[in-house]
N, C-alpha and C positions, 0 to 999 in steps of 0.2 A: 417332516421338518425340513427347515430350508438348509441347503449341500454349504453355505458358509458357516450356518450355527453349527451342524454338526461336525464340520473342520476344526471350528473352534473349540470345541469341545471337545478332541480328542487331541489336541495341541498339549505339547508338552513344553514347559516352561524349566528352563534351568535343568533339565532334565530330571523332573520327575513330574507327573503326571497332575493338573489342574483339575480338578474335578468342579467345573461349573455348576452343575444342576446343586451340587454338595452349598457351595457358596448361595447359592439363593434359595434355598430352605434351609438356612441358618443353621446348616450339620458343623461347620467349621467356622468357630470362632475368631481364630488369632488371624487365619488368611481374609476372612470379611473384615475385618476391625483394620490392617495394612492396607488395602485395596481402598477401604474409604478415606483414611488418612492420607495415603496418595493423590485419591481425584480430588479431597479439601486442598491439600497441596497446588494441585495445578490451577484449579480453578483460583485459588489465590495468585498465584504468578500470572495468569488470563491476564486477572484485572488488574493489576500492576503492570501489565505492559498495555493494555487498554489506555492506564492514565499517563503513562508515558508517552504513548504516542499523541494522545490529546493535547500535552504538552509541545511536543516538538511543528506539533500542526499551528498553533496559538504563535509558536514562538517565529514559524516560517510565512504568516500571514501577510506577511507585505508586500512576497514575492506574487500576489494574487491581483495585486495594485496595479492596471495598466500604465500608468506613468512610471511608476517604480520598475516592473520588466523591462519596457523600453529604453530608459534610462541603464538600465544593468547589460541589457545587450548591445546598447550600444559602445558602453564601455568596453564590455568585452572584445569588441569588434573596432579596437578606436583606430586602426592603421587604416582601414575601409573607411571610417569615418571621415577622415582628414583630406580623404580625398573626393569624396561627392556625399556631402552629410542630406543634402536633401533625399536624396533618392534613396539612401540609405534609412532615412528616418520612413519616408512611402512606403518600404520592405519592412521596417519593424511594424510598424502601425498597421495592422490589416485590418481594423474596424473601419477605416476612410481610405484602405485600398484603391478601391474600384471609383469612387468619386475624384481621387486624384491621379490616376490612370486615366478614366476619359478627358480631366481638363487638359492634361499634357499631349494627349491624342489630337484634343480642338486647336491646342500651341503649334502644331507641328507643321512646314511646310509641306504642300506635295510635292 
């Protein structure tokens, strides 16, 4: 037998003594009958925070919007803004980074 089962199995709970093997050849009643009403229990709470988080994803979906993020950091950032929005906008937008990085590179004197 594997050294965690039999850990387990000798684990004492609340202090008296679990007798596992007793639980799954249905020697003990009231403790199998708690133990299942428990795991129904959780597994109910699972999916109710399952649907809750499904919720808050739905609810936060906009922030997923490339115009939408850009638009919100650059709010955030509006003192930066106000002083070189172009370049500023170049650093948000990194899907057309490197396109308007080399045009300002071709801009440049030497």
């Amino acid at each position: 037998m594997h050294p965690v089962k039999c850990t387990i199995r000798r684990q004492e709970a609340l202090g008296s003594p679990v007798s596992f093997p007793s639980l799954i050849q249905d020697e003990a009643g009231n403790e199998r009958f708690e133990i299942k009403g428990v795991h129904r229990i959780f597994c109910d709470l699972l999916e109710k925070l399952e649907l809750c988080l499904k919720e808050l994803e739905s609810q936060l979906v906009w922030l997923t919007k490339k115009e939408i993020r850009q638009c919100f950091s650059l709010k955030m950032h509006r003192e930066r803004k106000d002083k070189n929005e172009e370049l500023y906008k170049m650093f948000i937008c990194r899907s057309h980074l490197l396109e308007e990085l080399f045009e300002e590179i071709g801009h440049v004197d030497p």
